[in-house]
C-alpha atoms as an extended CHARMM CRD file, in Angstrom:
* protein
*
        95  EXT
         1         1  UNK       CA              8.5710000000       -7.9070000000      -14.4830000000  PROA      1               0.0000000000
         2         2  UNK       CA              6.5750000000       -6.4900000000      -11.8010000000  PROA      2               0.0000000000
         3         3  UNK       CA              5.4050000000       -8.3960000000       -8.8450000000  PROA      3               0.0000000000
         4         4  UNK       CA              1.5640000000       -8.1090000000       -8.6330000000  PROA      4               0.0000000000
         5         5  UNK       CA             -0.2070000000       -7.1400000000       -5.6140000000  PROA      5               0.0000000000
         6         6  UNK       CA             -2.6490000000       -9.0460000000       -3.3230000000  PROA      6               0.0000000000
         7         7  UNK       CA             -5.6230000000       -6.7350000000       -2.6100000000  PROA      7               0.0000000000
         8         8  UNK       CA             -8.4900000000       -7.7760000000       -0.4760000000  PROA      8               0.0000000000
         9         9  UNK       CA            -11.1090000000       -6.8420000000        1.2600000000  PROA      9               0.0000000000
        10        10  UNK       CA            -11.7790000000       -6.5760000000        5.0140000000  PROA      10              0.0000000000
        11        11  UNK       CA            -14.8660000000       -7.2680000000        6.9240000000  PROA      11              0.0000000000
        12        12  UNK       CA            -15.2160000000       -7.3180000000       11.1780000000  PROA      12              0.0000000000
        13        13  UNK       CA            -18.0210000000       -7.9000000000       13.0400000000  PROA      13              0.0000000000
        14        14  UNK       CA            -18.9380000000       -8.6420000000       16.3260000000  PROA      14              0.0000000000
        15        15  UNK       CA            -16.3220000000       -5.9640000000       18.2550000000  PROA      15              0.0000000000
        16        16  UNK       CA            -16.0260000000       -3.2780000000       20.5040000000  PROA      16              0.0000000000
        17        17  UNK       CA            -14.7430000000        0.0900000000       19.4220000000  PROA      17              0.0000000000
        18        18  UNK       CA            -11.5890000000       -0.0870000000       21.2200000000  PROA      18              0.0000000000
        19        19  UNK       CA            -10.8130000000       -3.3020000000       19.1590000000  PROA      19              0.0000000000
        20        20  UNK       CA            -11.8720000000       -1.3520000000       15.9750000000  PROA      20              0.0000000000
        21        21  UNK       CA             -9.5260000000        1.4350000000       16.8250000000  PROA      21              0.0000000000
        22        22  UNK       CA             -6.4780000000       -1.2240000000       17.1500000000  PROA      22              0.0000000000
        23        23  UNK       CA             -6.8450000000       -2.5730000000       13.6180000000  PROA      23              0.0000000000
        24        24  UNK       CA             -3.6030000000       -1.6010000000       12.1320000000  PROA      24              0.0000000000
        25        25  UNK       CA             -5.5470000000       -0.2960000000        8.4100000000  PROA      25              0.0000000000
        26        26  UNK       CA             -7.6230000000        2.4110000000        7.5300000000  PROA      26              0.0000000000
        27        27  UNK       CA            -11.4200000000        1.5640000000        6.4960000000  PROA      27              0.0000000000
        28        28  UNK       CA            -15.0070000000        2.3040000000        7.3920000000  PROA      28              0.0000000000
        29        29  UNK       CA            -16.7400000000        1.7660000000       10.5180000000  PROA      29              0.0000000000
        30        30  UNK       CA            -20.4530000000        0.3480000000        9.6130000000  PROA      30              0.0000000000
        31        31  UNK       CA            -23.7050000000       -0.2940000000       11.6890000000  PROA      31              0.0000000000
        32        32  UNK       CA            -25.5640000000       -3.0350000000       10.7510000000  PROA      32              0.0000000000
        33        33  UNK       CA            -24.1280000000       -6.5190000000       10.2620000000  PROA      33              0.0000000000
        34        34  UNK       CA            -20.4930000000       -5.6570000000        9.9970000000  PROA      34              0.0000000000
        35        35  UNK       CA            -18.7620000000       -3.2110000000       12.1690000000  PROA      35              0.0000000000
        36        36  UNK       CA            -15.9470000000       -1.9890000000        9.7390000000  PROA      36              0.0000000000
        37        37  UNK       CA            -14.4780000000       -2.5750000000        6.0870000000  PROA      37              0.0000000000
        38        38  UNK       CA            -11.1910000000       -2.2080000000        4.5910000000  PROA      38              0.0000000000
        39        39  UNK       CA             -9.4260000000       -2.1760000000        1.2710000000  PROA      39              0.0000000000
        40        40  UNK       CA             -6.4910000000       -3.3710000000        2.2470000000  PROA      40              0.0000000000
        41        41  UNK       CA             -2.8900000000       -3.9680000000       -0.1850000000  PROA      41              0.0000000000
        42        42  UNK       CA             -0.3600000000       -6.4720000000        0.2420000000  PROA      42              0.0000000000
        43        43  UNK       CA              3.0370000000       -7.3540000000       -2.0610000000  PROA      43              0.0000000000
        44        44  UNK       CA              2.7590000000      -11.0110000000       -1.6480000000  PROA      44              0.0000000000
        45        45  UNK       CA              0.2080000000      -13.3260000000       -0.2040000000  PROA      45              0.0000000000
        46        46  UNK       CA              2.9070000000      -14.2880000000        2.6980000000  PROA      46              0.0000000000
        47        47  UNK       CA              2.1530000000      -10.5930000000        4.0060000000  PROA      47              0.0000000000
        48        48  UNK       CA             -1.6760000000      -11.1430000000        3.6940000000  PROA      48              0.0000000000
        49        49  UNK       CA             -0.9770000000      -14.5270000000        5.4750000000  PROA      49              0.0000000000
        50        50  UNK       CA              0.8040000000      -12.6130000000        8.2950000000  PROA      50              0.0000000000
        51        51  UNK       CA             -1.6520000000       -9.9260000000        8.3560000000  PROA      51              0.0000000000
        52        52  UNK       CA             -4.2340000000      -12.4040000000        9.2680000000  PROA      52              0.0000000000
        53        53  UNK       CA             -2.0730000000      -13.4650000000       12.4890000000  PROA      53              0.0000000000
        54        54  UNK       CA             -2.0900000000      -10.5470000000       13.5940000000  PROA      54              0.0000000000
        55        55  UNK       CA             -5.9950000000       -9.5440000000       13.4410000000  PROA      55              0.0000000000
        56        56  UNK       CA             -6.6340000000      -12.9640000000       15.1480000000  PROA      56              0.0000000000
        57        57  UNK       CA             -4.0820000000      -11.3670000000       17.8820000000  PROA      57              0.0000000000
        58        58  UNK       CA             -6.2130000000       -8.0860000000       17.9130000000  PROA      58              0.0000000000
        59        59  UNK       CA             -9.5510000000       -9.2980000000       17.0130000000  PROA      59              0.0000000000
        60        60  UNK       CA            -10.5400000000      -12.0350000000       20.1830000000  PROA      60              0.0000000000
        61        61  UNK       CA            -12.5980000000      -14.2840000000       18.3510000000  PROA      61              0.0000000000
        62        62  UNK       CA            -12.1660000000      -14.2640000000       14.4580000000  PROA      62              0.0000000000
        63        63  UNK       CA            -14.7050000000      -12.4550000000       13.6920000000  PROA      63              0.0000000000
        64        64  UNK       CA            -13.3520000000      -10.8950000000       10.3970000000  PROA      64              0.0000000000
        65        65  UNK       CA            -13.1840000000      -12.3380000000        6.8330000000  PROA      65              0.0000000000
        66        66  UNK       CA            -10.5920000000      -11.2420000000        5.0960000000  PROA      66              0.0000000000
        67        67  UNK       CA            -11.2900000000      -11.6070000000        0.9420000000  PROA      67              0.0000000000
        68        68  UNK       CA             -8.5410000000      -11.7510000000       -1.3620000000  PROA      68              0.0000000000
        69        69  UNK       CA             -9.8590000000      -10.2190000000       -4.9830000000  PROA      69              0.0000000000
        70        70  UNK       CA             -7.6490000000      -10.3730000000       -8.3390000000  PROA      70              0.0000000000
        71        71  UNK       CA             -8.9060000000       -8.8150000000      -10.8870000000  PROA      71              0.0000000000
        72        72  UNK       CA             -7.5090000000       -9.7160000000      -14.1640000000  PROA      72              0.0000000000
        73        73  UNK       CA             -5.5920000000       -6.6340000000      -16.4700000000  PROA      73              0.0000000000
        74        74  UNK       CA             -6.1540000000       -5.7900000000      -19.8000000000  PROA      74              0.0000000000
        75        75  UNK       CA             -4.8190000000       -8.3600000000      -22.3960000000  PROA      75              0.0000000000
        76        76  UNK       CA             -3.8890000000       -8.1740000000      -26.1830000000  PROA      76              0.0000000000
        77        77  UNK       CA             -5.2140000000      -11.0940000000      -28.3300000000  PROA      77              0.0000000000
        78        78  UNK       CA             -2.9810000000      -12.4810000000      -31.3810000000  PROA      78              0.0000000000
        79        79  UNK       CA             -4.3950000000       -9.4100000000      -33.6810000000  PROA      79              0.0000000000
        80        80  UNK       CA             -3.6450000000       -6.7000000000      -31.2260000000  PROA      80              0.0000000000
        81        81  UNK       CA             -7.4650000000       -6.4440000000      -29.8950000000  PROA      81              0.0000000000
        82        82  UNK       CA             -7.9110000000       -5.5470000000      -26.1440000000  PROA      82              0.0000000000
        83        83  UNK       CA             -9.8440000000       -8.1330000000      -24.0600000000  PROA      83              0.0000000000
        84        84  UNK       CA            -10.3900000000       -7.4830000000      -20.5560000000  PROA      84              0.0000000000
        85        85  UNK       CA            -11.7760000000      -10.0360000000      -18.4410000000  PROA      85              0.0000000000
        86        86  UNK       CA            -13.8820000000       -8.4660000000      -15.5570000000  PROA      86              0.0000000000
        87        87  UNK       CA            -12.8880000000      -11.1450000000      -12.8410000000  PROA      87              0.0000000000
        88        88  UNK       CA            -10.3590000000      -13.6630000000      -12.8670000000  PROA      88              0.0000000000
        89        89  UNK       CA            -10.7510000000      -15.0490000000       -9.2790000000  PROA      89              0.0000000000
        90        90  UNK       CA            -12.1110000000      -14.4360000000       -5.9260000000  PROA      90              0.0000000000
        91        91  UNK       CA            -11.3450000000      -16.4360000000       -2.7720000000  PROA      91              0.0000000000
        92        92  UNK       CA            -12.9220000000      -16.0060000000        0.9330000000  PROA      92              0.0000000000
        93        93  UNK       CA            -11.0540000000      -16.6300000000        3.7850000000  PROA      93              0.0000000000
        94        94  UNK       CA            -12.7130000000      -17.4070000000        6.6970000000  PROA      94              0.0000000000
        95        95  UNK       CA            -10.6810000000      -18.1920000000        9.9440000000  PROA      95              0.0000000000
């Protein structure tokens, strides 16, 4: 049985450009509200845990959410139909 992932989304704000450049991930830098976003992958949710250490180490301030999204797979019913849920959950994490 395979091991699902953790994906999640990155936002920063509030940061220079040499902070930007130090995030370990590649993404977009924005202009506006945020200053970059990320798609980021991790095998468990203890990696995304100790991903968020180390952007509070990098990123002064905790100014970044980092969004875990799981979206739900396609599913057989009893007769064999495909259902496919569109979201199962979505949880922010703010530091």
């Amino acid at each position: 049985m395979e091991v699902p992932k953790v994906e999640a989304i990155l936002l920063v704000w509030g940061v220079r450009d040499e902070v930007l450049k130090k995030i370990p991930v590649e993404g977009h830098w924005l202009y506006g509200e945020y200053d970059f976003i990320a798609k980021v992958d991790f095998a468990t949710e203890v990696e995304m845990e100790e991903f968020e250490r180390l952007l509070g180490k990098i990123i002064n301030g905790h100014t970044f959410k980092l969004m875990p999204v799981r979206l739900s797979a396609v599913k057989k019913d009893v007769n064999g139909e495909e259902k496919v849920a569109v979201l199962e959950s979505a949880k922010a994490s703010v530091p």
